[in-house]
C-alpha positions as YAML, in Angstrom:
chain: A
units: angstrom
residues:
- id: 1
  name: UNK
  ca: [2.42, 14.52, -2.63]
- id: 2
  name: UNK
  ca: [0.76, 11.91, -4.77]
- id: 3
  name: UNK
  ca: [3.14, 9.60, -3.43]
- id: 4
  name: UNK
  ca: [1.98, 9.07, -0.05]
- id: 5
  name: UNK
  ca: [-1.80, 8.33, -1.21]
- id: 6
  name: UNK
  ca: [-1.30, 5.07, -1.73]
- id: 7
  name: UNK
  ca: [0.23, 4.83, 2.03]
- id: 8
  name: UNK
  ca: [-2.65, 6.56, 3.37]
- id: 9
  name: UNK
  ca: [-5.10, 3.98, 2.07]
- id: 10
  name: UNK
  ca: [-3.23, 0.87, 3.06]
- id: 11
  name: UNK
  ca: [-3.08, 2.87, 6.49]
- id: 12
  name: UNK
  ca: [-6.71, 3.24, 6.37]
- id: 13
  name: UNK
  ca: [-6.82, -0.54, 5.86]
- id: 14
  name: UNK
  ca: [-4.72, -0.66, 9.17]
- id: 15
  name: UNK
  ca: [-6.82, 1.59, 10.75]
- id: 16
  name: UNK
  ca: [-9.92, -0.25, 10.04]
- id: 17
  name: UNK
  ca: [-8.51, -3.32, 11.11]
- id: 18
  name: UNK
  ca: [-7.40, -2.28, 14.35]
- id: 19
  name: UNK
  ca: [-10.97, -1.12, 14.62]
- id: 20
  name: UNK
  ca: [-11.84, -4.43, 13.82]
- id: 21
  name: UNK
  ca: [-10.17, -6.09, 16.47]
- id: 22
  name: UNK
  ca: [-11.60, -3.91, 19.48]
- id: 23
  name: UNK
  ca: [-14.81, -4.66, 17.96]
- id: 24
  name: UNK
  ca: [-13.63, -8.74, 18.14]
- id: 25
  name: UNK
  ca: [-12.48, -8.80, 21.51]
- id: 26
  name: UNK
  ca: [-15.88, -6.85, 22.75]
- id: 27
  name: UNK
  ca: [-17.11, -9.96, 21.20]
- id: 28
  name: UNK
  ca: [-19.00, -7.80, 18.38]
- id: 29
  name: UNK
  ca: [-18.08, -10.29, 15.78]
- id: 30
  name: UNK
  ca: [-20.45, -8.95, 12.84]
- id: 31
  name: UNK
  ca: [-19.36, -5.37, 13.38]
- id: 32
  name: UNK
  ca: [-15.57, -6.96, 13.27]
- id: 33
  name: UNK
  ca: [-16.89, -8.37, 9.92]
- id: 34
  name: UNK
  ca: [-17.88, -4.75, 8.31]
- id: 35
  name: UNK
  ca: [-14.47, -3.41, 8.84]
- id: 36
  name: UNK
  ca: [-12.80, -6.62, 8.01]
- id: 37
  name: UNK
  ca: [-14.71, -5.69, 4.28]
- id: 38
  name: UNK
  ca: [-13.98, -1.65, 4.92]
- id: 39
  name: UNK
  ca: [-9.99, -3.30, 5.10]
- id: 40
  name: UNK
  ca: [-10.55, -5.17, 1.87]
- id: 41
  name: UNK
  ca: [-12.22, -2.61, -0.14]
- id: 42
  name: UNK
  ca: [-8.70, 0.07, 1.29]
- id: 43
  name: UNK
  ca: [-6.14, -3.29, 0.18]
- id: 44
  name: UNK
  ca: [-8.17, -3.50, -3.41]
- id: 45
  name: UNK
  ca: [-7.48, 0.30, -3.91]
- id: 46
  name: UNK
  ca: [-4.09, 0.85, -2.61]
- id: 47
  name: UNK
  ca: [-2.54, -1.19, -5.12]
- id: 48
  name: UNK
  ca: [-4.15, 0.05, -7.82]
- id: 49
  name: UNK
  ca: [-4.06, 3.60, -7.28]
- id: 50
  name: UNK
  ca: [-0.04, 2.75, -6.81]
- id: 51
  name: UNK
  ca: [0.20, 1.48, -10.60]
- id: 52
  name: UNK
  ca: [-2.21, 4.10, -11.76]
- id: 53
  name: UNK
  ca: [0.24, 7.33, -10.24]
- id: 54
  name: UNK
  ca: [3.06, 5.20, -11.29]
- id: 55
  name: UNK
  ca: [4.48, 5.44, -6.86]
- id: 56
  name: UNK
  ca: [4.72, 1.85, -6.23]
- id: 57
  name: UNK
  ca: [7.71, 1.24, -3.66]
- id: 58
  name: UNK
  ca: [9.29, -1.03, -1.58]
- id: 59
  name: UNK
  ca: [7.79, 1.09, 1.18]
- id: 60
  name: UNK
  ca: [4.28, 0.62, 0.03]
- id: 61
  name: UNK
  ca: [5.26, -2.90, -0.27]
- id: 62
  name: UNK
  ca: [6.02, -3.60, 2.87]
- id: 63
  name: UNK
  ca: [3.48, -1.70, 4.79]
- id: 64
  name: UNK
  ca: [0.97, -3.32, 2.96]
- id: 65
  name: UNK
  ca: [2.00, -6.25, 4.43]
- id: 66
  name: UNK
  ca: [1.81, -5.10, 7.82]
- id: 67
  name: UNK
  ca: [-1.40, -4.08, 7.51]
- id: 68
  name: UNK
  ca: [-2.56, -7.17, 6.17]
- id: 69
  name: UNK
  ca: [-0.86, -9.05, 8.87]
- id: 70
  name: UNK
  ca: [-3.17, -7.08, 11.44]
- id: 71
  name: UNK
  ca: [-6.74, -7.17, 9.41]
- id: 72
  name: UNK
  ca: [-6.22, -9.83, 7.59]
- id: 73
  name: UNK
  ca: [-3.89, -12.13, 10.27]
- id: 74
  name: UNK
  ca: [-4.86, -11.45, 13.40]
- id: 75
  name: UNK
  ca: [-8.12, -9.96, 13.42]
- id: 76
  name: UNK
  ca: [-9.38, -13.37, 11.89]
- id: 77
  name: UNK
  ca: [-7.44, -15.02, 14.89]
- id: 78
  name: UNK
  ca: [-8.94, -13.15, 17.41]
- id: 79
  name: UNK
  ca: [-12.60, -13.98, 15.64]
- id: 80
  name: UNK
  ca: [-11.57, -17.49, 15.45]
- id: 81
  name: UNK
  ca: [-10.62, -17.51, 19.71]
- id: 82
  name: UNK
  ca: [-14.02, -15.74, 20.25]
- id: 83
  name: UNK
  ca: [-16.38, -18.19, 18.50]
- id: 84
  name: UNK
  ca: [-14.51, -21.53, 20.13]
- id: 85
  name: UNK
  ca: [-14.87, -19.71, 23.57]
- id: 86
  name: UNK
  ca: [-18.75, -20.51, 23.01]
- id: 87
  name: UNK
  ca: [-18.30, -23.65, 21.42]
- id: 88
  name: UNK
  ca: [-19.96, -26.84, 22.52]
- id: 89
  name: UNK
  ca: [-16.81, -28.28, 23.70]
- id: 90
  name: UNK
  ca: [-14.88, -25.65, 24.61]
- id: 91
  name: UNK
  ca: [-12.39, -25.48, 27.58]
- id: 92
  name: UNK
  ca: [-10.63, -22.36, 29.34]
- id: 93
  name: UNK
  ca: [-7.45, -23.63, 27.04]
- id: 94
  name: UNK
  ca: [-9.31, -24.71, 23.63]
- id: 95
  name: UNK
  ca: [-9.68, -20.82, 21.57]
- id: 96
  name: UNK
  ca: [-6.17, -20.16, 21.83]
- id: 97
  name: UNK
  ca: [-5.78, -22.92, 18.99]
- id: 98
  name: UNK
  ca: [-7.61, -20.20, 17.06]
- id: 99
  name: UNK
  ca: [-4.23, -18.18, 16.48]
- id: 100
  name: UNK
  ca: [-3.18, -20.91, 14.24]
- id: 101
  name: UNK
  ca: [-4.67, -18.69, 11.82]
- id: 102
  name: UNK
  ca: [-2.51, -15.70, 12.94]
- id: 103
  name: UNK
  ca: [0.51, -17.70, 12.50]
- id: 104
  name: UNK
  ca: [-0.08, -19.11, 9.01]
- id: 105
  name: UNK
  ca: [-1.09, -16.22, 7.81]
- id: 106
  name: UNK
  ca: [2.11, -14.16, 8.67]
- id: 107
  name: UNK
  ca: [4.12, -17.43, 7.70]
- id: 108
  name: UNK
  ca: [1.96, -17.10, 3.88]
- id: 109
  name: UNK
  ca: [2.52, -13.01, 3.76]
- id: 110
  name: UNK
  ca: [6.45, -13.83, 4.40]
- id: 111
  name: UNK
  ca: [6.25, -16.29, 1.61]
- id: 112
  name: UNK
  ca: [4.17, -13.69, -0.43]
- id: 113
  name: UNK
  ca: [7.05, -11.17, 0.16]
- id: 114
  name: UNK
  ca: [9.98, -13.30, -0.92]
- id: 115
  name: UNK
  ca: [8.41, -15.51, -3.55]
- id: 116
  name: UNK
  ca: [9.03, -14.50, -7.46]
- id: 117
  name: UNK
  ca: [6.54, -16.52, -8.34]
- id: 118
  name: UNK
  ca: [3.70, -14.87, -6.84]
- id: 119
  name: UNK
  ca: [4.12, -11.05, -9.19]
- id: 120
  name: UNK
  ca: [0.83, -11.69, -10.64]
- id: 121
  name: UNK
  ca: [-1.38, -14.39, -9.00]
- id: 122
  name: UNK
  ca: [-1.13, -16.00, -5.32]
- id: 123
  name: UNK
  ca: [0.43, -19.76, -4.09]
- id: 124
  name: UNK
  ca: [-1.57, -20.10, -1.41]
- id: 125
  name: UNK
  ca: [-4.83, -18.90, -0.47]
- id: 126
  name: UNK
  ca: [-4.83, -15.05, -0.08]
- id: 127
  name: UNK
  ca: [-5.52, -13.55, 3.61]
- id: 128
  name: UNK
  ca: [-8.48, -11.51, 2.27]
- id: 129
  name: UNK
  ca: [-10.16, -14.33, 0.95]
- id: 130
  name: UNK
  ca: [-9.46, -16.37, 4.38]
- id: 131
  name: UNK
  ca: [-10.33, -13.82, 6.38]
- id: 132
  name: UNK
  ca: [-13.64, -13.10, 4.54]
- id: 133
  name: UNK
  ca: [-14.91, -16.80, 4.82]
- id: 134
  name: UNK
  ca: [-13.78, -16.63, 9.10]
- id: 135
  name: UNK
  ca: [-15.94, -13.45, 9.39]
- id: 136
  name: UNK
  ca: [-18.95, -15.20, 7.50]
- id: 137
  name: UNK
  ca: [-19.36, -17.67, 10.43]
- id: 138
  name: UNK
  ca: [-20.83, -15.15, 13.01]
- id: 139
  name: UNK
  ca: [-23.50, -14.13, 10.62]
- id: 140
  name: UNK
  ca: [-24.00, -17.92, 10.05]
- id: 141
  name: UNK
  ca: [-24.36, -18.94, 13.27]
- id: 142
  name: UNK
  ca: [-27.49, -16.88, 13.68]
- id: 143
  name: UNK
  ca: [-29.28, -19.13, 11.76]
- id: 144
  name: UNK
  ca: [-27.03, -22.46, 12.28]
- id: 145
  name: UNK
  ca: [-25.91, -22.16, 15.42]
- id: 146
  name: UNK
  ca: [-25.73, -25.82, 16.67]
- id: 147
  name: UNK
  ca: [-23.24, -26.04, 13.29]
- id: 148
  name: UNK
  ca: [-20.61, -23.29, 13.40]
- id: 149
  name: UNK
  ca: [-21.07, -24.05, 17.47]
- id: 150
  name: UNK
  ca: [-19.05, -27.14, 16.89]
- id: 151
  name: UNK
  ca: [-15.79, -27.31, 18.55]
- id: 152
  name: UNK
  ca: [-14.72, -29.91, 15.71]
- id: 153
  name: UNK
  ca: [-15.92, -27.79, 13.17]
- id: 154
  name: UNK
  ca: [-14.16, -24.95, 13.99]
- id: 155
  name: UNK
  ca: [-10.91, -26.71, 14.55]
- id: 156
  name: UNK
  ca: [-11.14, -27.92, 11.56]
- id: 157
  name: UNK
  ca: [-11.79, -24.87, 9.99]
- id: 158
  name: UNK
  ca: [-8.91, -23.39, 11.43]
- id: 159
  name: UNK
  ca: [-6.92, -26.70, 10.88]
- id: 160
  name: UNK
  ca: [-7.98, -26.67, 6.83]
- id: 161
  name: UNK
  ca: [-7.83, -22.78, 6.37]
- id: 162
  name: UNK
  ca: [-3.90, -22.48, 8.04]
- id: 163
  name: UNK
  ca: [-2.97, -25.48, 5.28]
- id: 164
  name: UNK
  ca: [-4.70, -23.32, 2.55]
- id: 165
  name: UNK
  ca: [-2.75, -20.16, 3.52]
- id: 166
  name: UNK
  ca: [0.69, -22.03, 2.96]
- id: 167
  name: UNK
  ca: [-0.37, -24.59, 0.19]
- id: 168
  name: UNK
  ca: [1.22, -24.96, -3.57]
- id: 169
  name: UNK
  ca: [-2.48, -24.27, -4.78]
- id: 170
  name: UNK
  ca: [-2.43, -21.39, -7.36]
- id: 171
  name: UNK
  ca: [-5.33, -19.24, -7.04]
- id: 172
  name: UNK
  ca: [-5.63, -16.02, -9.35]
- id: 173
  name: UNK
  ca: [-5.20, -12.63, -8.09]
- id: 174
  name: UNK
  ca: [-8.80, -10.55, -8.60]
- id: 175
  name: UNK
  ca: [-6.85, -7.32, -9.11]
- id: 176
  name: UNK
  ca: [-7.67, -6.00, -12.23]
- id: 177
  name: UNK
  ca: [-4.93, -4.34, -15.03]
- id: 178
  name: UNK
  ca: [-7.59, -4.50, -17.87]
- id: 179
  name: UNK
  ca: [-10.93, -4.61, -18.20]
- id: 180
  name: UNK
  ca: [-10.35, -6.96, -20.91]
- id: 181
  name: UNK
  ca: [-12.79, -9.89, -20.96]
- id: 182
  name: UNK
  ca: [-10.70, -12.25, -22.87]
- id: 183
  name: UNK
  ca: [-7.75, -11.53, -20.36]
- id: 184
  name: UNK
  ca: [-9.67, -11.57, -16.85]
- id: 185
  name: UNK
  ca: [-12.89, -13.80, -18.20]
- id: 186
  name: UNK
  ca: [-12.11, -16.11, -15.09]
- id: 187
  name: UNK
  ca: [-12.22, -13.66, -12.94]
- id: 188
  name: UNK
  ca: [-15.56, -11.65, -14.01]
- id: 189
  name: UNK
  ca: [-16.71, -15.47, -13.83]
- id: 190
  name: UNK
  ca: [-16.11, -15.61, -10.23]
- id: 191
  name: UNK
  ca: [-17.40, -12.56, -9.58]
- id: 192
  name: UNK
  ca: [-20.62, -12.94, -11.15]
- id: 193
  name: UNK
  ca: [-20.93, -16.25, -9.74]
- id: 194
  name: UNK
  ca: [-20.15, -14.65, -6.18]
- id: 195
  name: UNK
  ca: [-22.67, -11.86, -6.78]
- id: 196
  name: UNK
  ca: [-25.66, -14.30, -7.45]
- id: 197
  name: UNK
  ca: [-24.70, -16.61, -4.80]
- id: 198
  name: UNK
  ca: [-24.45, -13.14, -2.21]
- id: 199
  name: UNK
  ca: [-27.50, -11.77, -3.32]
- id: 200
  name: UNK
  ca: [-29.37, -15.20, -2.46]
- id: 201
  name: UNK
  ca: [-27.77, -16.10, 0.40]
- id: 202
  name: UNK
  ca: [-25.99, -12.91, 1.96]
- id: 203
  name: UNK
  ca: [-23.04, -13.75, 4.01]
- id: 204
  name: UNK
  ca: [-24.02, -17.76, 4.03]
- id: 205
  name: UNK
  ca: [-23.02, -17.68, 0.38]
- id: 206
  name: UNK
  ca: [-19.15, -17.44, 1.52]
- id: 207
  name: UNK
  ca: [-18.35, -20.68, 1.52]
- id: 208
  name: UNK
  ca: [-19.66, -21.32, -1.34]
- id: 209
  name: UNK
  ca: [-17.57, -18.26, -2.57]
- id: 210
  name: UNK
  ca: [-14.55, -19.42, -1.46]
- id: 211
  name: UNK
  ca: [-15.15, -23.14, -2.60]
- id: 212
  name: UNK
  ca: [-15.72, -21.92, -6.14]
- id: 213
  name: UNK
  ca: [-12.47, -19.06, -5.81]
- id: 214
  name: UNK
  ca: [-9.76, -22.46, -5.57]
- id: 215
  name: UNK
  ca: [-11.79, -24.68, -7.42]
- id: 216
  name: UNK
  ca: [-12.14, -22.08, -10.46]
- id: 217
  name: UNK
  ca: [-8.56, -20.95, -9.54]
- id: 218
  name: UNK
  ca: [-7.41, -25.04, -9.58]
- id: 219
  name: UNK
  ca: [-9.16, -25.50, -13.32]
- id: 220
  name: UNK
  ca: [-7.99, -22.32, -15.08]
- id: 221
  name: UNK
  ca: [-4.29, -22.64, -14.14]
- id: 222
  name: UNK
  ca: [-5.08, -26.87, -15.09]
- id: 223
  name: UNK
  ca: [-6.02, -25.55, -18.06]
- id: 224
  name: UNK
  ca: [-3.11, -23.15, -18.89]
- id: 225
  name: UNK
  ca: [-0.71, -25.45, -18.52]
- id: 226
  name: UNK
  ca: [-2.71, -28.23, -20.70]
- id: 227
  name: UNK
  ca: [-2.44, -25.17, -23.15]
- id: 228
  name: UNK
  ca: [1.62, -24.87, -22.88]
- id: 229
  name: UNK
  ca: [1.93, -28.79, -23.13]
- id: 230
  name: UNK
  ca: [0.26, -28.28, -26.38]
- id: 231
  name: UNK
  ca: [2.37, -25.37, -27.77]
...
């Protein structure tokens, strides 16, 4: 029995993105959001609770990659189409450029799949991460709206996100084996960092989030290999 719990939460995390996506194409973009972070909080756990029962499987594996592909792929995607349909210069053609971010991120999940040297940290910017920052912009454009209502900005978004998902960058994985401090203190950096930055700015903080995620990410793994240069 324990076996299939970890299934049933990355199958919640399916569930909730497929939830999600209605939600997107109603054009309820900040509900979409909420269950993009209900997905995240099901990916975080499914893993984990995996290694703690000792059930982890190629099965597992791979259906956590289909789900991710769907609330972490597309649901971004279809986000991404609904915000350039409203766009300042947007044309009946122009948001179907926003499934670039569909297609990268399957193209980085494939590469996550079949690439040994991604066991403990990412090459490439994760799809939870990316698909966090895309479902900030609806909550930003309440307040900015003449900025994340820029057709340039958004393809660019989408242009600079997509090259992120596939890139040689190595960004560290925020799942947790210890609560050691000397062994994760870059990650409890980020996330106290995040938490301040959240707390003052709610869901405009993101960027800032995911600016400090690779450039933390860029200067640890600098710095480990400094380290090894030294040995």
């Amino acid at each position: 029995m324990k076996r299939h719990i970890p299934n049933a939460i990355t199958c919640a995390n399916l569930f909730s993105g497929c939830i999600g996506i209605v939600f997107a194409f109603k054009g309820d973009l900040q509900i979409a959001a909420y269950f993009v972070i209900l997905s995240g909080v099901f990916d975080f756990f499914d893993g984990m609770v995996a290694r703690l029962l000792n059930v982890k499987s190629a099965i597992g594996k791979d259906l956590d990659s289909l789900a991710d592909m769907v609330s972490f792929g597309f649901l971004p995607g279809v986000i991404m189409f609904q915000l350039l349909k409203v766009s300042d210069y947007s044309s009946e053609q122009l948001p179907y450029l926003g499934f670039f971010i569909t297609v990268f991120s399957a193209l980085r999940l494939a590469k996550f799949n079949n690439d040994e040297r991604q066991t403990e940290d990412f090459i490439g910017l994760n799809t939870p991460m990316n698909t966090l920052f895309i479902c900030s912009l609806p909550f930003i454009a309440v307040d900015y709206p003449q900025i994340v209502g820029s057709t340039i900005l958004l393809l660019a978004i989408t242009a600079l996100t997509s090259f992120l998902l596939i890139s040689e960058i190595k960004i560290f994985s925020l799942k947790f084996s210890n609560l050691s401090w000397a062994k994760n203190k870059i990650k409890f950096i980020f996330l106290i960092l995040s938490a301040i930055l959240i707390g003052f700015l709610q869901f405009a903080a993101i960027p800032f989030v995911l600016v400090i995620y690779i450039a933390l990410s860029i200067l640890h793994f600098r710095g480990e290999r400094e380290s090894l240069k030294q040995v």
